[in-house]
N, C-alpha and C positions, 0 to 999 in steps of 0.2 A: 617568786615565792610560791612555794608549793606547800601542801600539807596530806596527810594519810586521812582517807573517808574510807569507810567502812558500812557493810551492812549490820544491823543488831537485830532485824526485825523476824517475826516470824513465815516461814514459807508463804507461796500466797496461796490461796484456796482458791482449789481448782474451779474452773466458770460450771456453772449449775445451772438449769432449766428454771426459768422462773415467770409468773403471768404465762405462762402458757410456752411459747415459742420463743421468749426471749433467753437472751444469756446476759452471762453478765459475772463479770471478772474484776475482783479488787482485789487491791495488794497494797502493801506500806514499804517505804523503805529509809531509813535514817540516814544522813548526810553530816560531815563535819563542815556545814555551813550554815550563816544567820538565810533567812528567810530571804534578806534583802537578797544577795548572792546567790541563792538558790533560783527568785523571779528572774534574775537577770539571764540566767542560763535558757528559761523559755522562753523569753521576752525580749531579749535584746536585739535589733532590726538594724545593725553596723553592716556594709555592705565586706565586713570586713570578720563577718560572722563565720565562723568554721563550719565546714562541713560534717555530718556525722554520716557516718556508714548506717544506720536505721535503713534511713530513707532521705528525701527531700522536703524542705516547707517552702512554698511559696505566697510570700502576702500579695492577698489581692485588692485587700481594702483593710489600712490600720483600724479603723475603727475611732474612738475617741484618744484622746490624751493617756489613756490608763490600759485601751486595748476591747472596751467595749465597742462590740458591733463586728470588732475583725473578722475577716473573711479571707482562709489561706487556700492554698491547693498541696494534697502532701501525697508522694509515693513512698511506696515501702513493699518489701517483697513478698509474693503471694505463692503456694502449688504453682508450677506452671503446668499441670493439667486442666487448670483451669482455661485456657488460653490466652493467658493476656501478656505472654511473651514472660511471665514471672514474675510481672510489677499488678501493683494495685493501686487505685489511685480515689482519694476521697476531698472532697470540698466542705470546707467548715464553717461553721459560723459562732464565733466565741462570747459568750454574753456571761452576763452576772458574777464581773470581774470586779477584783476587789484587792486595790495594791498590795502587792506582798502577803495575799492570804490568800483566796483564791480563785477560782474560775472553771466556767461549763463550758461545755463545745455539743455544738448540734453538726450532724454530718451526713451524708450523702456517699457511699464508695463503690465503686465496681471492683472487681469481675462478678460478682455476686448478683450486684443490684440490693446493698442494702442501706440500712440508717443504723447509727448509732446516738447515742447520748454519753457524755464524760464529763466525771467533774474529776479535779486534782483541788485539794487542799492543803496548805503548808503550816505545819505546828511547829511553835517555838519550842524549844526541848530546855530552851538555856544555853547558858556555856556556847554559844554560837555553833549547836545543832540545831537540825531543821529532821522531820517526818516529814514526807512525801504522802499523800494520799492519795490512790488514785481507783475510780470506780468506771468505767464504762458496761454500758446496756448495748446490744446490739440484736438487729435482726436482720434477716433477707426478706423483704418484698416478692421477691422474685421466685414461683410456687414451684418450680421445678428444681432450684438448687435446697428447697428445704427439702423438697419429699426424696431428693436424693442423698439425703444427712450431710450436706456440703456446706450449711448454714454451723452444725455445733462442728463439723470439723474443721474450716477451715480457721473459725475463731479461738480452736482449742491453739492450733497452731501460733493464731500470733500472739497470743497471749501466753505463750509459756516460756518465753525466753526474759524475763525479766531482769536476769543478769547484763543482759546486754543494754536496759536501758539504764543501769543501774552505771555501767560502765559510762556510757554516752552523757549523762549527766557528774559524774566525776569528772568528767576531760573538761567538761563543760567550765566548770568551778575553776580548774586547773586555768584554763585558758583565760576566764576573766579576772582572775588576781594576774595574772603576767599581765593583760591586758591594760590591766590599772596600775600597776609599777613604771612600767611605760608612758602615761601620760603624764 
């Protein structure tokens, strides 16, 4: 069983200077899925989980029954001017989760050396759509990749392909109704 998702929402606004040195990038995006279906797509720990072209997530610690406390390891692709062979790699810690509605991440990544903050929240729309929420804050720590402006650009970068996660979480959907017809 399949079904057509679609974007409705508006562009996302471009990441802006804010507090000083940080950035910070949010965007929405609507789904032809209940909320429940939509958690499942970030949540679901089946060893039998699809891969997505983004990047990798690795759990290092689930956290409770619901996903508080989790702590993953994720790659995803960065400048390779930066030198880290292309990949970037950051360590999370997910707190003030809240089934099927939503959740924060605390984060740690290289090639930078910086931190970030994210929360993602899911609206019911009805009609078994869901709104996507999603906001992260990020900085660099690290004083030489800011004074060289590699802090707003390399976050300009990952932040503006939002099509692709918009894709990655379709397949996502796609994959757990087949998934569930099957059992």
């Amino acid at each position: 069983m399949t079904a057509a998702l679609r974007t409705v929402t508006a562009k996302p606004e471009p990441a802006t200077a804010t507090r000083g040195i940080v950035q910070e990038h949010s965007f929405s995006i609507d789904v032809d899925a209940s909320p429940e279906e939509v958690w499942e797509v970030f949540w679901y720990r089946g060893n039998d989980r699809p891969k997505n072209k983004i990047g990798t997530i690795d759990i290092l610690h689930p956290g409770d029954e619901v996903g508080n406390g989790l702590v993953r390891h994720c790659t995803f692709p960065v400048p390779r001017f930066l030198l880290s062979g292309g990949v970037g790699q950051s360590w999370e810690w997910l707190t003030e989760v809240k089934l099927h509605e939503s959740w924060r991440y605390d984060a740690i990544g290289k090639p930078l050396w910086s931190r970030a903050e994210g929360f993602q929240r899911l609206e019911d729309l009805g009609d078994g759509r869901t709104r996507i929420h999603f906001t992260e804050r990020y900085e660099t720590f690290n004083p030489w990749m800011r004074r060289l402006g590699l802090e707003r650009y390399v976050h300009n970068r990952l932040s503006r392909d939002n099509d692709t996660l918009l894709a990655a979480i379709e397949g996502g959907i796609r994959w757990h109704r087949k998934h569930k017809v099957r059992e």
